[in-house]
Structures are given as C-alpha cells and as structure tokens.
C-alpha positions as CSV (number, residue, x, y, z in Angstrom):
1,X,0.0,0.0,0.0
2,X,1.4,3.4,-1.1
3,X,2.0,6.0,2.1
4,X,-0.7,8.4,0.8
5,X,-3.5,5.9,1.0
6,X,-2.2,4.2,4.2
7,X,-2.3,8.3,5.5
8,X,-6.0,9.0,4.2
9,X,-7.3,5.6,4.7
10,X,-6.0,6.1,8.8
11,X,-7.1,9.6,8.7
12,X,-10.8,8.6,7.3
13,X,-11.8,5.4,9.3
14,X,-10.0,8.0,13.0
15,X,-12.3,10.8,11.9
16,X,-15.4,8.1,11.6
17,X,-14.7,6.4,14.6
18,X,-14.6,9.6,16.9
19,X,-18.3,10.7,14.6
20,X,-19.6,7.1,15.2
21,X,-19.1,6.8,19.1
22,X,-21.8,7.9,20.7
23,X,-20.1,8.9,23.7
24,X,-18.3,12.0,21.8
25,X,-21.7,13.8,20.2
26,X,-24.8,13.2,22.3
27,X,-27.8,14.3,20.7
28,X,-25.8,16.0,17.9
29,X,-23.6,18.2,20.5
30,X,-20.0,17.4,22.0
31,X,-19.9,15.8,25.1
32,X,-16.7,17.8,26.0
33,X,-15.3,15.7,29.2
34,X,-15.7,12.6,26.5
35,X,-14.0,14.2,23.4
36,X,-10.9,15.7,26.2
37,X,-10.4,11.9,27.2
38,X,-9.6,11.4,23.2
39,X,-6.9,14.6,23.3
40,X,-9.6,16.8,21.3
41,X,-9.0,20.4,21.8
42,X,-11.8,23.1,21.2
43,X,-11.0,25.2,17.9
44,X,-13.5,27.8,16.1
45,X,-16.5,26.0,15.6
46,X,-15.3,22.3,16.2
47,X,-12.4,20.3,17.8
48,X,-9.1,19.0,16.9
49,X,-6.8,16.4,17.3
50,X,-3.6,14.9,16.0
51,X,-2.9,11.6,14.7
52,X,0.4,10.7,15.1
53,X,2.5,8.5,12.5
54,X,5.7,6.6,12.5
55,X,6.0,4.5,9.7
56,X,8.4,2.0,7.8
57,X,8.6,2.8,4.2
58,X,10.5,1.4,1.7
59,X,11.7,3.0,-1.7
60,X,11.3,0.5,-4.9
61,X,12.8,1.2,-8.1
62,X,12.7,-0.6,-11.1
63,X,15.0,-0.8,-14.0
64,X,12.6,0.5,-16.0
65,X,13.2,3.9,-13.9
66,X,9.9,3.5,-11.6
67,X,9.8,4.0,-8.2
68,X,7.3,3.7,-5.8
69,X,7.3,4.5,-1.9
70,X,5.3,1.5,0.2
71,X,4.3,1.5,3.7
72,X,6.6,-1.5,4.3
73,X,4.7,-5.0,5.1
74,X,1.4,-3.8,4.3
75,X,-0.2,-5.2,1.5
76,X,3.3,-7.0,0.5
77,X,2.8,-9.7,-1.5
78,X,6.7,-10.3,-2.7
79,X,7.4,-9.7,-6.1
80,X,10.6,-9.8,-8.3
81,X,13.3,-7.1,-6.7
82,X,16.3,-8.7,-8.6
83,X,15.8,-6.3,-11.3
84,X,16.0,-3.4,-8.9
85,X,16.4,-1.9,-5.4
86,X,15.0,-1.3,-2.5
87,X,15.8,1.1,0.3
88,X,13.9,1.0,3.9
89,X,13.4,3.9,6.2
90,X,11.6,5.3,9.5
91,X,9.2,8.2,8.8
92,X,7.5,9.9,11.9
93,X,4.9,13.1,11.5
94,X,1.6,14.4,12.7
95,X,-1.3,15.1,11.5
96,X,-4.8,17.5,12.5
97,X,-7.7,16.5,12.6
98,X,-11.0,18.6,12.9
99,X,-14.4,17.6,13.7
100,X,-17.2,20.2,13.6
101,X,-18.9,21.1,15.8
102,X,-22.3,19.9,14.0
103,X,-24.6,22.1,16.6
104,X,-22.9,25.3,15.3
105,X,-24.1,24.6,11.2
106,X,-20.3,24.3,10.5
C-alpha cells in the first residue's frame, strides 16, 4: 500500500470512529469531558486532534526507472526485486484532525 493511501485511509476510518461513538456527540452536540479523554482540543466551531505516524517505508525502483514509496509489510505480497532496489526507512509526522462542531451549522 502506497504512504498516501495508508495516510488518508488512517485519517478517514480516525475521523469516523470519533463521529460514530456515541459517547463523543450526544444528541448531535460534543460531550466535552468525552471528546478531552480522546486529546480533542476546542477550535472555532469544532475540535481537533492529531494523529500521530511513524512508519516504515521502503523506496522501490525498477529498471525500468519507476519507483514507488510502500508502507513496508502492508499489502506486501513479494514480487521480483532482482531487477531493482530497495531502500527501507523510518518516517514519523503528525497530522490534525478537525471535527465540527455539527450544533454550530459548521
């Protein structure tokens, strides 16, 4: 799986997950002591979080001069390297995250 879709695909199913619990929104409005316990901080007219990544990519190229950059171990099926190179490395960043508020018609 290719780091941008491993990113969104985390970011996505976090975001759904805090909008899906029914201890965060009651009744359509925050439940503030609930949404603290998940590190959510108040923020204009919703609340934010961050998601925090550290990854192991690798760096494939081909001889045919592509290369690709794979979160490493997921979705790896093998496949035939002998024609090219790899190179593994640690990534670590953070990402927001902001969840209306959906009481204020943000």
């Amino acid at each position: 799986m290719e780091v941008k879709e491993f990113v969104a695909e985390t970011l996505r199913q976090a975001t759904e997950a805090i909008l899906e619990n029914q201890s965060t929104f009651q009744n359509g409005r925050p439940n503030i002591e609930e949404l603290k316990k998940l590190n959510m901080f108040s923020h204009g007219r919703g609340w934010v979080t961050y998601v925090d990544f550290d990854i192991a990519v690798t760096e494939s190229s081909s001889k045919e001069g592509g290369a690709k950059l794979s979160v490493a171990g997921v979705g790896k099926l093998g496949g035939d390297l002998s024609s090219g190179t790899e190179v593994a490395s640690r990534v670590k960043f953070r990402v927001p995250i902001q969840i209306n508020d959906r009481t204020s018609g943000a």
